[in-house]
N, C-alpha and C positions, 0 to 999 in steps of 0.2 A: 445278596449273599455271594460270596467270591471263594471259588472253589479253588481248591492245587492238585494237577495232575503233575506227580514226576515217573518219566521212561527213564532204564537204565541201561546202559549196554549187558555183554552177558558178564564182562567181567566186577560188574558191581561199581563202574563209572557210571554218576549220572548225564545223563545222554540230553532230554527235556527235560524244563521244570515250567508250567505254565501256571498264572493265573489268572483264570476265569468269571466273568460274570454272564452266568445264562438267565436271559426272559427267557421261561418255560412257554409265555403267552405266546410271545413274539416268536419263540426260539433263535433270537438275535443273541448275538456273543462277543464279548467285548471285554481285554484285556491286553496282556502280556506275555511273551513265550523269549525263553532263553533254548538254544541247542550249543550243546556242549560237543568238543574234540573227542574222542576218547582218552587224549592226553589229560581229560580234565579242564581243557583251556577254552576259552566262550568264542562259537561257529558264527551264532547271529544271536540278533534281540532285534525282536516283532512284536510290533504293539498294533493290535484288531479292535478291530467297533464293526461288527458285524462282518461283512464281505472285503472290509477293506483293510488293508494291512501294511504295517510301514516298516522299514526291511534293511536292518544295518550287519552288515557278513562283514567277518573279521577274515583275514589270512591265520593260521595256526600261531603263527609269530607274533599277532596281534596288533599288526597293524590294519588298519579300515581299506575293506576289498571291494567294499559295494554299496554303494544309496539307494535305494529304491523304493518306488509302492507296487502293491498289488493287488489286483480286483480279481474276486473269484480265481486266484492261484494263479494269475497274467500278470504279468509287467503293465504298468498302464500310467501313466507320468514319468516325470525326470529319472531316470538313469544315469548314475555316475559309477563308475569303477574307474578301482585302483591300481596303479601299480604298486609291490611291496615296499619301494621306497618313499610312498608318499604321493607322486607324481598322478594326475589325471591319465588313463588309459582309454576311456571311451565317456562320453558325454553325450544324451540328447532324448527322445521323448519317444515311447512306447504307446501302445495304443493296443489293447485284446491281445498282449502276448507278442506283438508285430513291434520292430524296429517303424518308426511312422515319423518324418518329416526331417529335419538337418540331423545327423550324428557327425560326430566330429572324433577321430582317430587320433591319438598322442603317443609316439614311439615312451622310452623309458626315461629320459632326459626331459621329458614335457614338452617338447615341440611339435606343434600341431602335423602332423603328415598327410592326412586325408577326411575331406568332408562328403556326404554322401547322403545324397537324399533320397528316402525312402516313402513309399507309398506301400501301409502295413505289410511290408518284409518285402517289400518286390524295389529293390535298385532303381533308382529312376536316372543319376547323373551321379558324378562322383569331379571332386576336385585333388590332384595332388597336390600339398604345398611345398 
């Protein structure tokens, strides 16, 4: 059975529109979720199967501002974000909400400027290019 919750802002934008599939047994939940601007224009779209959830953020202008997954509401695999012109802004691998192993820095022009290795969110060495 697949359920639709929609939020709306107060002025009568809608805000969320999710659809849902709950095991009552399990109470595992697995679906879809759009969050909208108040402009009306699409924030992200997040698609769950339970705790885990895959995670695409738009800029308002609508271009793509961010890749990601999440476990239990953490960053936890690839991270990519954008710049609004397209270009790569950050790159690399999350782990419990923590920056965790190479990230790699791209000024706005897409030139790599700095790599940086992390052990979850603690800096360990950093390279400028």
């Amino acid at each position: 059975l697949i359920d639709t919750c929609k939020t709306y802002y107060e002025n009568g934008q809608l805000k969320i529109l999710q659809f849902f599939d709950l095991d009552t047994i399990s109470m595992k939940k697995s679906g879809s979720q759009i969050n909208y601007y108040p402009s009306g224009k699409i924030e992200a779209e997040i698609t769950f199967n339970d705790n885990i959830a895959n995670l695409k953020r738009y800029y308002e202008s609508g271009e793509l501002e961010e890749l990601s997954t999440k476990i239990n509401g953490k960053h936890d695999g690839e991270v990519i974000a954008y710049y609004q012109n397209g270009n790569k802004k950050i790159v690399g691998i999350a782990s419990k909400g923590y920056y965790n192993g190479k990230f790699q820095f791209f000024n706005k022009s897409g030139k790599l400027e700095k790599t940086v290795n992390y052990d979850l969110g603690e800096p360990l060495d950093s390279i400028m290019h």
